[in-house]
PDB file as gemmi writes it, atoms N, CA and C in Angstrom:
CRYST1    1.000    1.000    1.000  90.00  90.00  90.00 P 1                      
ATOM      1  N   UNK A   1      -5.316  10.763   9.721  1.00  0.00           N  
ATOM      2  CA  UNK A   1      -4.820  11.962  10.349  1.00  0.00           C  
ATOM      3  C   UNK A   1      -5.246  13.188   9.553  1.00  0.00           C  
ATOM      4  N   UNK A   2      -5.219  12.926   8.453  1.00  0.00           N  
ATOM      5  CA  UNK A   2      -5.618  14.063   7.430  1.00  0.00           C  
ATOM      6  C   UNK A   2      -6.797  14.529   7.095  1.00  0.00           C  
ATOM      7  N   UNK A   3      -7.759  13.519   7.043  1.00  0.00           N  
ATOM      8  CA  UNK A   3      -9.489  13.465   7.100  1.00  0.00           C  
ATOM      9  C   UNK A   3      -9.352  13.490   8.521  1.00  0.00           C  
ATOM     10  N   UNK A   4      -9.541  13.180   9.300  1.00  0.00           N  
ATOM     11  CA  UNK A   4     -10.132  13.533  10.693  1.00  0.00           C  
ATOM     12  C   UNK A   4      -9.408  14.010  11.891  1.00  0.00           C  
ATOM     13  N   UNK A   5      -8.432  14.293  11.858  1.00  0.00           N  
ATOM     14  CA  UNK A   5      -7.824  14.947  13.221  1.00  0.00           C  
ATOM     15  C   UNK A   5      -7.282  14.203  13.716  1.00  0.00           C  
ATOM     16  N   UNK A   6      -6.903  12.939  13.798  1.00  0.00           N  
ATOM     17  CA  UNK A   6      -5.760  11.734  14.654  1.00  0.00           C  
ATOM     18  C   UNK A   6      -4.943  12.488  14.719  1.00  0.00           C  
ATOM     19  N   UNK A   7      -4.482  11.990  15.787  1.00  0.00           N  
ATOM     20  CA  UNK A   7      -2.571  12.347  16.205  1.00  0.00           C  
ATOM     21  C   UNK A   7      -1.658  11.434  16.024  1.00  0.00           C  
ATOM     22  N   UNK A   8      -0.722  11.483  15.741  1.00  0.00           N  
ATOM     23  CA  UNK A   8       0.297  10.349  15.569  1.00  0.00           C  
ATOM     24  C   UNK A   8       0.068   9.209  16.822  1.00  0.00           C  
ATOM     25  N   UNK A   9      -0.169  10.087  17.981  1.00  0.00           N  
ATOM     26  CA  UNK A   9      -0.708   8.959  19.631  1.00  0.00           C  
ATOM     27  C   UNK A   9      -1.514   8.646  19.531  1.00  0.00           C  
ATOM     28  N   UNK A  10      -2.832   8.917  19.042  1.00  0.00           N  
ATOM     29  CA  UNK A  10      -4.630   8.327  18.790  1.00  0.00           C  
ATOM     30  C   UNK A  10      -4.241   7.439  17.401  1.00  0.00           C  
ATOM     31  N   UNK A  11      -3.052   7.241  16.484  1.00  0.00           N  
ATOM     32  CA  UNK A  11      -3.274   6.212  15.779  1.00  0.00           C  
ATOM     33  C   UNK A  11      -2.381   5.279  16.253  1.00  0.00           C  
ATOM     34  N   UNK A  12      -1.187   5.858  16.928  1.00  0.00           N  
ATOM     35  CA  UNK A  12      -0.753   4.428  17.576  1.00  0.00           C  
ATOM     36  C   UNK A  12      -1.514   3.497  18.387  1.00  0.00           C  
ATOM     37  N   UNK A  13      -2.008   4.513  19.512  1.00  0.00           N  
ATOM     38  CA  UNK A  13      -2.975   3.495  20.610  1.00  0.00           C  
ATOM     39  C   UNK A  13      -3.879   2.917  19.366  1.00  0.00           C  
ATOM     40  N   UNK A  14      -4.731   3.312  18.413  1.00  0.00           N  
ATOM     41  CA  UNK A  14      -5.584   2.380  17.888  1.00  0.00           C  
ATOM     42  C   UNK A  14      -4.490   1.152  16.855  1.00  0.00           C  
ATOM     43  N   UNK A  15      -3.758   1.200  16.888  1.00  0.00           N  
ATOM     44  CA  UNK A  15      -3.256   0.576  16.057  1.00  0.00           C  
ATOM     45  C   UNK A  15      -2.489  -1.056  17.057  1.00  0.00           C  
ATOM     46  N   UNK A  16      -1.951  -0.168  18.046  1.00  0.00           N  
ATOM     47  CA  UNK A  16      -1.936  -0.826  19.674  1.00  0.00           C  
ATOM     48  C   UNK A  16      -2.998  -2.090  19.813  1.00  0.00           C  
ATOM     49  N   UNK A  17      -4.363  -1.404  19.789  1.00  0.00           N  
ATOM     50  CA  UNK A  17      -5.504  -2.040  20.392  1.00  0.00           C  
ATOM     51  C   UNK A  17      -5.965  -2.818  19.144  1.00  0.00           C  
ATOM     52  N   UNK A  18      -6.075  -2.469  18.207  1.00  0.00           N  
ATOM     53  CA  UNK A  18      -6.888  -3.431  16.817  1.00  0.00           C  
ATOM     54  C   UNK A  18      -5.524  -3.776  15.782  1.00  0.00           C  
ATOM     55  N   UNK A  19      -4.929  -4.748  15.992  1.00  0.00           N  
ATOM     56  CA  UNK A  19      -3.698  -5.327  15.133  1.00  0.00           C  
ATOM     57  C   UNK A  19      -4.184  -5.543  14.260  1.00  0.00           C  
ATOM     58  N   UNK A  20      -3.389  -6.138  12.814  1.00  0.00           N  
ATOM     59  CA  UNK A  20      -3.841  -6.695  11.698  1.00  0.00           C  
ATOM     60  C   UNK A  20      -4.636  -7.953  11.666  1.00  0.00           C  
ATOM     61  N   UNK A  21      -4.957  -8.411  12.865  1.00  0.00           N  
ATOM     62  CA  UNK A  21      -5.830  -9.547  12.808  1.00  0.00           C  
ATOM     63  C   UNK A  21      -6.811  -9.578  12.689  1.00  0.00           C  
ATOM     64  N   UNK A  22      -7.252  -8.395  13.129  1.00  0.00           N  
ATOM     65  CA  UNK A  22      -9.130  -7.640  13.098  1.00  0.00           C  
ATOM     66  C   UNK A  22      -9.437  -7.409  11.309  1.00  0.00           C  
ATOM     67  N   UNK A  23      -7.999  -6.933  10.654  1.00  0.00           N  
ATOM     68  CA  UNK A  23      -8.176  -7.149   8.791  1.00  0.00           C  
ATOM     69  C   UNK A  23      -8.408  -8.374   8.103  1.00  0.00           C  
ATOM     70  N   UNK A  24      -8.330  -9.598   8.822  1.00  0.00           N  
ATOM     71  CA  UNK A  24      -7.939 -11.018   8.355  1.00  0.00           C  
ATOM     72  C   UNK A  24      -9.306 -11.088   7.640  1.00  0.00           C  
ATOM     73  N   UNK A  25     -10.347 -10.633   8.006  1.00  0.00           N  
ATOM     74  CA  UNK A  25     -11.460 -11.642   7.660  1.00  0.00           C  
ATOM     75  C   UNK A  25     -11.942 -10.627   6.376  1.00  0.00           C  
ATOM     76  N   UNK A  26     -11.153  -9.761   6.134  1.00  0.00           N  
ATOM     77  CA  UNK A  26     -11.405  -8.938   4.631  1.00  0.00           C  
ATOM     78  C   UNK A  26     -10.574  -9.288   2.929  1.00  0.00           C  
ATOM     79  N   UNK A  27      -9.826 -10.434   3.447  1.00  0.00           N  
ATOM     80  CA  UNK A  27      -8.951 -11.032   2.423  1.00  0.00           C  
ATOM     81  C   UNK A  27      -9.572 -12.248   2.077  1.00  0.00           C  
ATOM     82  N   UNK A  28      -9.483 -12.918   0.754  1.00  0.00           N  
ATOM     83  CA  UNK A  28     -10.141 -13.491  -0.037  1.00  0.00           C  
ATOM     84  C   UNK A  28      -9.214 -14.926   0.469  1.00  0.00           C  
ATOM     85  N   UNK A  29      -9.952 -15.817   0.928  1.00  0.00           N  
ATOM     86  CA  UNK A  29      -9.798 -17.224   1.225  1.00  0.00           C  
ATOM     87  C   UNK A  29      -8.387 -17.769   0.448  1.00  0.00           C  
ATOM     88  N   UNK A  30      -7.635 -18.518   0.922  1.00  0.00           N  
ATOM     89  CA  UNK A  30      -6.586 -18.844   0.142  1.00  0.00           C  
ATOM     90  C   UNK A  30      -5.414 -17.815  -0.164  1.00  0.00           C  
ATOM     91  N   UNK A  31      -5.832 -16.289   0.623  1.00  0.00           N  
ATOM     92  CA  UNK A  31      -4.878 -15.472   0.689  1.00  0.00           C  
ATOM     93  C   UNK A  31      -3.646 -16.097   1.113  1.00  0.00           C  
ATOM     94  N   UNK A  32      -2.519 -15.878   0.027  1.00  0.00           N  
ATOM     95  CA  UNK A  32      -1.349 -16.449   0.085  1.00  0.00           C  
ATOM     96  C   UNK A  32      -0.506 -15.935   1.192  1.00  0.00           C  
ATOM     97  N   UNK A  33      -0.502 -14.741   1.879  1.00  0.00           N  
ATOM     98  CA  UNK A  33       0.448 -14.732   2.729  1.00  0.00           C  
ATOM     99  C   UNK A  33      -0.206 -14.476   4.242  1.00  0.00           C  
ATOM    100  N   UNK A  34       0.398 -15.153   4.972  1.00  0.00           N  
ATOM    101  CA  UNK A  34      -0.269 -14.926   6.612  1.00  0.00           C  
ATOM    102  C   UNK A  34      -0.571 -13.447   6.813  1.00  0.00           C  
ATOM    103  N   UNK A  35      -1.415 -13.405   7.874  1.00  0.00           N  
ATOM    104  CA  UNK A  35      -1.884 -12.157   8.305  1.00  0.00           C  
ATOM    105  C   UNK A  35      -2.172 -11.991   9.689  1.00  0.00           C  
ATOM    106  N   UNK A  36      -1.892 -10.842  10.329  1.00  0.00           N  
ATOM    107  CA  UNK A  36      -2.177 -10.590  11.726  1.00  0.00           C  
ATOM    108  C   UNK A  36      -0.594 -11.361  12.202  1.00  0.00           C  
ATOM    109  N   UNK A  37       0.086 -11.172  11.907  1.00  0.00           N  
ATOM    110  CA  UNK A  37       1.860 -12.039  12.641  1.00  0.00           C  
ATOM    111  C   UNK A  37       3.105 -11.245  12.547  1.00  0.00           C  
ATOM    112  N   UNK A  38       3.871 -11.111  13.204  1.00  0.00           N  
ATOM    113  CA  UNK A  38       5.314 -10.620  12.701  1.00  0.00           C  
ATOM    114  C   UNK A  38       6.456 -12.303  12.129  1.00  0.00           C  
ATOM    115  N   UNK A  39       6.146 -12.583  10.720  1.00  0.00           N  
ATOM    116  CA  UNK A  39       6.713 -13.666  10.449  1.00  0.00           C  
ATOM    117  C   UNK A  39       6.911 -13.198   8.859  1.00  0.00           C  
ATOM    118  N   UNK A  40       8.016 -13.415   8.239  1.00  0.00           N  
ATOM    119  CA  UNK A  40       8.069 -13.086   6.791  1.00  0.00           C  
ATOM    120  C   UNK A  40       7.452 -13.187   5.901  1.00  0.00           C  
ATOM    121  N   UNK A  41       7.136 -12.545   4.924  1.00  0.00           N  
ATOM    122  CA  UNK A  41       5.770 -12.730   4.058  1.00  0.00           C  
ATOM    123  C   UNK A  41       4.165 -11.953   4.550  1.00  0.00           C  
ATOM    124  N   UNK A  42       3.961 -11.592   6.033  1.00  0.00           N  
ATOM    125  CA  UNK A  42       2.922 -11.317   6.495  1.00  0.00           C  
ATOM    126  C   UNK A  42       2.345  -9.790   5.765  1.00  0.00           C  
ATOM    127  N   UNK A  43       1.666  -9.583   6.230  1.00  0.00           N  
ATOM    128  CA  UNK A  43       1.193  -8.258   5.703  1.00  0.00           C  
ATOM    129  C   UNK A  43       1.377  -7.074   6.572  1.00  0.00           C  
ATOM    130  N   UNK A  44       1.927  -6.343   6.145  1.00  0.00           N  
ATOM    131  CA  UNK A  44       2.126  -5.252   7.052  1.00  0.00           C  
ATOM    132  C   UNK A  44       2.829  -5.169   8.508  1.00  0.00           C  
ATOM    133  N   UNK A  45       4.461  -6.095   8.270  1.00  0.00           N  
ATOM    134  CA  UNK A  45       4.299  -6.190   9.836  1.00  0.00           C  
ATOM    135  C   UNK A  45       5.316  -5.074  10.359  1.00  0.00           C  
ATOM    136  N   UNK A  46       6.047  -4.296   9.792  1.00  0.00           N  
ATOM    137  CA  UNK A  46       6.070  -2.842  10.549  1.00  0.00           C  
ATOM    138  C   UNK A  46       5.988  -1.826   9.428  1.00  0.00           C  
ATOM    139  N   UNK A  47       5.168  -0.832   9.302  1.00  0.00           N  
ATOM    140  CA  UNK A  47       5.436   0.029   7.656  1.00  0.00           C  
ATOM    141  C   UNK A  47       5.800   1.278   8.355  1.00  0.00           C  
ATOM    142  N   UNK A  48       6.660   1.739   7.588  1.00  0.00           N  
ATOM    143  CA  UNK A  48       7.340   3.165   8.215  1.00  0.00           C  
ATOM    144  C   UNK A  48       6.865   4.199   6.843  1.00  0.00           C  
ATOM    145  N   UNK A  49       5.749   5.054   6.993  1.00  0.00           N  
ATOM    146  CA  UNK A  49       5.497   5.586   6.439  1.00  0.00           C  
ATOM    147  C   UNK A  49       5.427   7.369   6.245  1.00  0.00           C  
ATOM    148  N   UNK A  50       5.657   8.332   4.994  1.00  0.00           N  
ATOM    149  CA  UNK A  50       5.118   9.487   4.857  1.00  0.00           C  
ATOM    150  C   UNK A  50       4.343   9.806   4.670  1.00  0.00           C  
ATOM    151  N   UNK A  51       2.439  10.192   5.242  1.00  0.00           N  
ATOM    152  CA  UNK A  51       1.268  10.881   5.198  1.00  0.00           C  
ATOM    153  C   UNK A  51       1.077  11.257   4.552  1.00  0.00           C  
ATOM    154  N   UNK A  52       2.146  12.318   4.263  1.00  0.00           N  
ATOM    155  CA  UNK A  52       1.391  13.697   3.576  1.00  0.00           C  
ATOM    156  C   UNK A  52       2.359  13.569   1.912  1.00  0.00           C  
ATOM    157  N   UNK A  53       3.246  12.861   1.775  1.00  0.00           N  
ATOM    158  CA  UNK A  53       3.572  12.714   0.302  1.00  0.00           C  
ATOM    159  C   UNK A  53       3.012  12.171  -0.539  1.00  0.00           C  
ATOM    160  N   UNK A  54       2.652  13.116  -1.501  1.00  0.00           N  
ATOM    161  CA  UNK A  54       1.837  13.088  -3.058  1.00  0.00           C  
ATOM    162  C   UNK A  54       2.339  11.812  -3.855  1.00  0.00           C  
ATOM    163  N   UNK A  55       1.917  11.032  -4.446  1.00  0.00           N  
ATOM    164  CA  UNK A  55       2.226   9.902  -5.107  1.00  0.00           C  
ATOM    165  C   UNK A  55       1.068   9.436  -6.053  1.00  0.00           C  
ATOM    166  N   UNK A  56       1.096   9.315  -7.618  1.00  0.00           N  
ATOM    167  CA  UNK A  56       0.231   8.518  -8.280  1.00  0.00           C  
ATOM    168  C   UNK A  56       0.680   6.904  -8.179  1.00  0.00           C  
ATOM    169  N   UNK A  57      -0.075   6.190  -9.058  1.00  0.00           N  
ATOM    170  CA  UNK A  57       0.065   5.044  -9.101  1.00  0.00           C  
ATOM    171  C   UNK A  57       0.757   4.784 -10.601  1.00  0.00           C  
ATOM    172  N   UNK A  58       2.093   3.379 -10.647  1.00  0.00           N  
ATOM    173  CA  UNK A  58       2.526   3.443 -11.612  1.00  0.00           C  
ATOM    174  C   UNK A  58       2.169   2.597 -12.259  1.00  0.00           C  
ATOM    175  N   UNK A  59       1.203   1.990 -12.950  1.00  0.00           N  
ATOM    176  CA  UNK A  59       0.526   0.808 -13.822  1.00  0.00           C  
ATOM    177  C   UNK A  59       1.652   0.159 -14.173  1.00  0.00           C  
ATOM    178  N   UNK A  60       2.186   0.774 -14.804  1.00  0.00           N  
ATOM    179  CA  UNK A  60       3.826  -0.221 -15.542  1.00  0.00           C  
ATOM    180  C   UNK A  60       4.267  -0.969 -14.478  1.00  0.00           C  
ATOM    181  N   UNK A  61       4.920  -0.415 -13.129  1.00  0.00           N  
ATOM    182  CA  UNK A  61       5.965  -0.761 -12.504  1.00  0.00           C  
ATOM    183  C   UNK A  61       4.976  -1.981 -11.923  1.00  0.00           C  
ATOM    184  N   UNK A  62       3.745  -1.522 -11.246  1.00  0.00           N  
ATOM    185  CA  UNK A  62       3.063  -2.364 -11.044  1.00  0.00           C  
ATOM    186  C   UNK A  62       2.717  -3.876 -11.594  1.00  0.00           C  
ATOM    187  N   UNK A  63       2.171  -3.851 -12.949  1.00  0.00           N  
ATOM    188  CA  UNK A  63       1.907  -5.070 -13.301  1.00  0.00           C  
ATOM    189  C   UNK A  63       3.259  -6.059 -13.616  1.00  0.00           C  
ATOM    190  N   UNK A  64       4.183  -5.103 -13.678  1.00  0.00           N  
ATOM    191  CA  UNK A  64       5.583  -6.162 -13.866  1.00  0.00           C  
ATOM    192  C   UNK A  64       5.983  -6.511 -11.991  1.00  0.00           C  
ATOM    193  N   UNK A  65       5.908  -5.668 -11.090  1.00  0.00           N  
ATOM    194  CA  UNK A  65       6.286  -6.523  -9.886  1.00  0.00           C  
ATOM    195  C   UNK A  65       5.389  -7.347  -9.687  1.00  0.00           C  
ATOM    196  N   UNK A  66       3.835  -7.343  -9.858  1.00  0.00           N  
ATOM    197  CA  UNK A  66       2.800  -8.682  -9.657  1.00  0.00           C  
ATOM    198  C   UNK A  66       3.427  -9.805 -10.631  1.00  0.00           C  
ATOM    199  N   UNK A  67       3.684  -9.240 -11.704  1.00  0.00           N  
ATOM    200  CA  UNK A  67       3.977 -10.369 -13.190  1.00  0.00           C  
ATOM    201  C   UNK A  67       2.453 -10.469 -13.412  1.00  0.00           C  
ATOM    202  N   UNK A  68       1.489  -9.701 -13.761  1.00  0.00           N  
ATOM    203  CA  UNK A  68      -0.067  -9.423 -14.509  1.00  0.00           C  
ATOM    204  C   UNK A  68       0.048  -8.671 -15.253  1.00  0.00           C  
ATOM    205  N   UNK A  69       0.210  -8.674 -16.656  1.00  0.00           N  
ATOM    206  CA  UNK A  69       0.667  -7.914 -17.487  1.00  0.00           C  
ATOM    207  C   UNK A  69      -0.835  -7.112 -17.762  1.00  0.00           C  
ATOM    208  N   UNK A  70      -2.066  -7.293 -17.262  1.00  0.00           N  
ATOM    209  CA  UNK A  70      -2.794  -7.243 -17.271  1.00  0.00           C  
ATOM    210  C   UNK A  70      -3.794  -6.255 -16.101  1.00  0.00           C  
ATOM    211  N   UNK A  71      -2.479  -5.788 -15.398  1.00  0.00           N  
ATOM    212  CA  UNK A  71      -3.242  -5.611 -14.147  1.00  0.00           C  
ATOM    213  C   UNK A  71      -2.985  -3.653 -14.632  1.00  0.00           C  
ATOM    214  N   UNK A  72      -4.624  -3.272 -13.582  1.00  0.00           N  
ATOM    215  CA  UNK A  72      -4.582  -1.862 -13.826  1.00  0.00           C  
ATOM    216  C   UNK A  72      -5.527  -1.119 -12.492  1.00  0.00           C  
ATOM    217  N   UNK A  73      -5.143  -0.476 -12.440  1.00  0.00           N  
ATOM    218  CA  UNK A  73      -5.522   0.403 -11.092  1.00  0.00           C  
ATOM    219  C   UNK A  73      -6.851   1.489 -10.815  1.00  0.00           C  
ATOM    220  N   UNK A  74      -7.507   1.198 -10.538  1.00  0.00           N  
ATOM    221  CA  UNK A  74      -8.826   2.120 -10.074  1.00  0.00           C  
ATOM    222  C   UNK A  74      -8.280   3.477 -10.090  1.00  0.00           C  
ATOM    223  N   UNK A  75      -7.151   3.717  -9.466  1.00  0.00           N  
ATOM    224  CA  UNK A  75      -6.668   5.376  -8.923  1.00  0.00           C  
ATOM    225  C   UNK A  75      -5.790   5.583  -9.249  1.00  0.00           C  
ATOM    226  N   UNK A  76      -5.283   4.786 -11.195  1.00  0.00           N  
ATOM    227  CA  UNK A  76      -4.339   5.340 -11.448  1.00  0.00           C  
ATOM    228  C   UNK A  76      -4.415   7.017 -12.050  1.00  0.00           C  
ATOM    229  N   UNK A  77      -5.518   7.654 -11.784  1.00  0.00           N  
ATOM    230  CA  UNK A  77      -5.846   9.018 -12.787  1.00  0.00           C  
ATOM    231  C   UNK A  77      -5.946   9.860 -11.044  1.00  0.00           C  
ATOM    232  N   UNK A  78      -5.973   9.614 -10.199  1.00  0.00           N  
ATOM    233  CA  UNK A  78      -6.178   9.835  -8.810  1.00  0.00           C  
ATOM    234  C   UNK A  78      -4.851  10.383  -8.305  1.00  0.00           C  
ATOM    235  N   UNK A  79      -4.783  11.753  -7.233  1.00  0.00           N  
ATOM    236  CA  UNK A  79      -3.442  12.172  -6.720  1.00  0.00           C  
ATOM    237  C   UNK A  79      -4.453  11.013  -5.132  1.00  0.00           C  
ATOM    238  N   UNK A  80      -2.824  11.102  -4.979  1.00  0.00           N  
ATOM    239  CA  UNK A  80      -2.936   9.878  -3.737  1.00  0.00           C  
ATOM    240  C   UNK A  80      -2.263  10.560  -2.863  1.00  0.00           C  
ATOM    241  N   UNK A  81      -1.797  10.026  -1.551  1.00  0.00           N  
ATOM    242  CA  UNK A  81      -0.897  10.649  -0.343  1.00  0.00           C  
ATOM    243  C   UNK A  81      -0.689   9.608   0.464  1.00  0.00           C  
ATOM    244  N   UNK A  82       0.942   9.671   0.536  1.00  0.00           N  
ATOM    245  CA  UNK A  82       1.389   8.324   1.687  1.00  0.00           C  
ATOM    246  C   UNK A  82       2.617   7.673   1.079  1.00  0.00           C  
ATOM    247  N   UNK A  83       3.502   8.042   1.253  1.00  0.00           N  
ATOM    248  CA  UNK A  83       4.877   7.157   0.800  1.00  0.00           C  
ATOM    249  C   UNK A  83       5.636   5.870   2.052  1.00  0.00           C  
ATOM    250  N   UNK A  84       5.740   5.269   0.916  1.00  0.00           N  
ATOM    251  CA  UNK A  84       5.994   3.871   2.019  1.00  0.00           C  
ATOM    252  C   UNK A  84       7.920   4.313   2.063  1.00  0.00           C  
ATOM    253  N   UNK A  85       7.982   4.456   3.708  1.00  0.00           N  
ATOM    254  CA  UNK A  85      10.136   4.544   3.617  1.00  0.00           C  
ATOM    255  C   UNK A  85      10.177   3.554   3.313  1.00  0.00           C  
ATOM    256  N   UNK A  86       9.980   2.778   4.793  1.00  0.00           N  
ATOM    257  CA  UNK A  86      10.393   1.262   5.477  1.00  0.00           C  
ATOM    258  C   UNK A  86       9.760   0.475   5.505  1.00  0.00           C  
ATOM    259  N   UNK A  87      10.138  -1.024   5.615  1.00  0.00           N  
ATOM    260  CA  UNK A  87       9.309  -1.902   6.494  1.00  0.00           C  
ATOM    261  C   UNK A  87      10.024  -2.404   6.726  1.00  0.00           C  
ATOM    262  N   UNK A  88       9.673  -3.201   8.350  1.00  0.00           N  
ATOM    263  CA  UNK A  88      10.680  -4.120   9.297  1.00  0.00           C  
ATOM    264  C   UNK A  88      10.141  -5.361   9.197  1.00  0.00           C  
ATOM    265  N   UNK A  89      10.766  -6.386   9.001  1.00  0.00           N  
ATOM    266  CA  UNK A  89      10.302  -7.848   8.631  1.00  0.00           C  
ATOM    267  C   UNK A  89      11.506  -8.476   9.531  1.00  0.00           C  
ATOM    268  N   UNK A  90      11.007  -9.651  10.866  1.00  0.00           N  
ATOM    269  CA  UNK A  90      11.630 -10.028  11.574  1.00  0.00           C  
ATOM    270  C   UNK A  90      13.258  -9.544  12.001  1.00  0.00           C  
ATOM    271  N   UNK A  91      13.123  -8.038  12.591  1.00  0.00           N  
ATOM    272  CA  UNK A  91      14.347  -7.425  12.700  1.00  0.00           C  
ATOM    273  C   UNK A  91      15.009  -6.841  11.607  1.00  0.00           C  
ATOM    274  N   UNK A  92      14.727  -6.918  10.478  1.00  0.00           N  
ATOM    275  CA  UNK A  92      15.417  -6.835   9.077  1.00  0.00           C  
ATOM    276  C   UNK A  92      14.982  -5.233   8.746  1.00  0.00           C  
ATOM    277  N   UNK A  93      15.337  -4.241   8.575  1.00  0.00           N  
ATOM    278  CA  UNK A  93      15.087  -3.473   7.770  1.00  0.00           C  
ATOM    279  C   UNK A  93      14.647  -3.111   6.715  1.00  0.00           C  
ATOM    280  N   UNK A  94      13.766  -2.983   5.704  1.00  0.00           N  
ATOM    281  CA  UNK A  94      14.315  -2.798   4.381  1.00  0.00           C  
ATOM    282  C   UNK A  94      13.415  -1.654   3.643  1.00  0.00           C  
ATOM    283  N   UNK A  95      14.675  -1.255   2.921  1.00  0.00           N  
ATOM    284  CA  UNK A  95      14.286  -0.124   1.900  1.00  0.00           C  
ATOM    285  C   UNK A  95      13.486  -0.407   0.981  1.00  0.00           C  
ATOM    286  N   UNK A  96      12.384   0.515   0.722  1.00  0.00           N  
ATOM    287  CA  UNK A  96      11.587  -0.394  -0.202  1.00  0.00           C  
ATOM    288  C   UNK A  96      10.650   0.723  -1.391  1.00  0.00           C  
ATOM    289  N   UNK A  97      11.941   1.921  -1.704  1.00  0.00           N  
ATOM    290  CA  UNK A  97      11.993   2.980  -2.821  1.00  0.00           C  
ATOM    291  C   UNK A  97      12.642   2.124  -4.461  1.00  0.00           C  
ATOM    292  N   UNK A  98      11.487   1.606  -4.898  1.00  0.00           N  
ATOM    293  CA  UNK A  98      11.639   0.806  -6.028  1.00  0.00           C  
ATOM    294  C   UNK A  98      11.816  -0.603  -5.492  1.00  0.00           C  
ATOM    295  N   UNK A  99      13.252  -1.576  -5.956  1.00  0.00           N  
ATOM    296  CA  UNK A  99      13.026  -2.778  -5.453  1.00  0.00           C  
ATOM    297  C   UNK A  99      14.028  -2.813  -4.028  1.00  0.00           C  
ATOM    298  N   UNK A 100      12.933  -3.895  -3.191  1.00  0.00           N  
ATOM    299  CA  UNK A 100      13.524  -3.828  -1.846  1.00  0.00           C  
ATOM    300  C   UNK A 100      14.583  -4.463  -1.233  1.00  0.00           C  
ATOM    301  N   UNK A 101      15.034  -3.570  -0.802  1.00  0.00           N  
ATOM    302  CA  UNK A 101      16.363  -4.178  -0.382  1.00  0.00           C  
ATOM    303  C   UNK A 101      16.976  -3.964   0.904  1.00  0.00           C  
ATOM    304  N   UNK A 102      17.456  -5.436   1.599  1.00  0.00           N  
ATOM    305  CA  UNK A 102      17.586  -4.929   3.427  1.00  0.00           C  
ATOM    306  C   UNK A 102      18.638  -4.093   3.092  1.00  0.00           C  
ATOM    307  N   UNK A 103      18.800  -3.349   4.507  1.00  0.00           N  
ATOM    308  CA  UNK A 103      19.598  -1.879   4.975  1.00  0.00           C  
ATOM    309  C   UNK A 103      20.169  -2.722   6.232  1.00  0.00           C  
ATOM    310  N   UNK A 104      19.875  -3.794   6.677  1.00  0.00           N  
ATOM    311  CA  UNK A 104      21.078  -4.395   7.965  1.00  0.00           C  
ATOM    312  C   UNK A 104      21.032  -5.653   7.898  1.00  0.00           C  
TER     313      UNK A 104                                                      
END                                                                             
C-alpha cells in the first residue's frame, strides 16, 4: 500500500484470489508447520495488522522466542513498518504484543 498505491480493497481482492497456498512452494522442505489452511500452527491464518507503524527488530527477544541463541537479523540496523495487533487461529483471538495470549 505504501510502495505502490493499493487500497485496503485491491489488497483484499488480491489476497481473496492468491491465498497462502501460492507461498507454499517458497518454504524449505520439511517446513514444520502447515501452510495455505486455517488449522493451528499454520502460517498466517488471519493477521490483523498496522502498515504504517515504525518498528525495529529485537535480536534479544527474538533469539530467545526461537530458543537460537544464535540467531540475528539482516534488518536489525533497518527502520521497518507494520505492527502485528492480532491473529485469529481457528476462531480464537489472540493478542500477540510480546507473548501471545487468547483474548476469547
Amino acid at each position: 500500500m505504501r510502495n505502490h498505491g493499493f487500497s485496503f480493497a485491491a489488497v483484499d481482492r488480491l489476497t481473496a484470489i492468491h491465498p497462502v497456498r501460492s507461498m507454499e512452494r517458497y518454504y524449505t522442505p520439511g517446513f514444520p508447520h502447515p501452510v495455505g489452511t486455517m488449522a493451528t500452527g499454520a502460517m498466517a491464518n488471519l493477521c490483523i495488522f498496522d502498515p504504517d507503524a515504525p518498528y525495529r527488530v529485537d535480536e534479544a527477544a527474538l533469539a530467545k522466542q526461537l530458543g537460537d541463541p544464535y540467531y540475528h537479523s539482516a534488518y536489525r540496523q533497518e527502520p521497518l513498518f507494520g505492527c502485528v495487533l492480532f491473529t485469529v487461529v481457528n476462531g480464537r483471538v489472540w493478542d500477540v504484543a510480546g507473548v501471545p495470549k487468547p483474548l476469547n
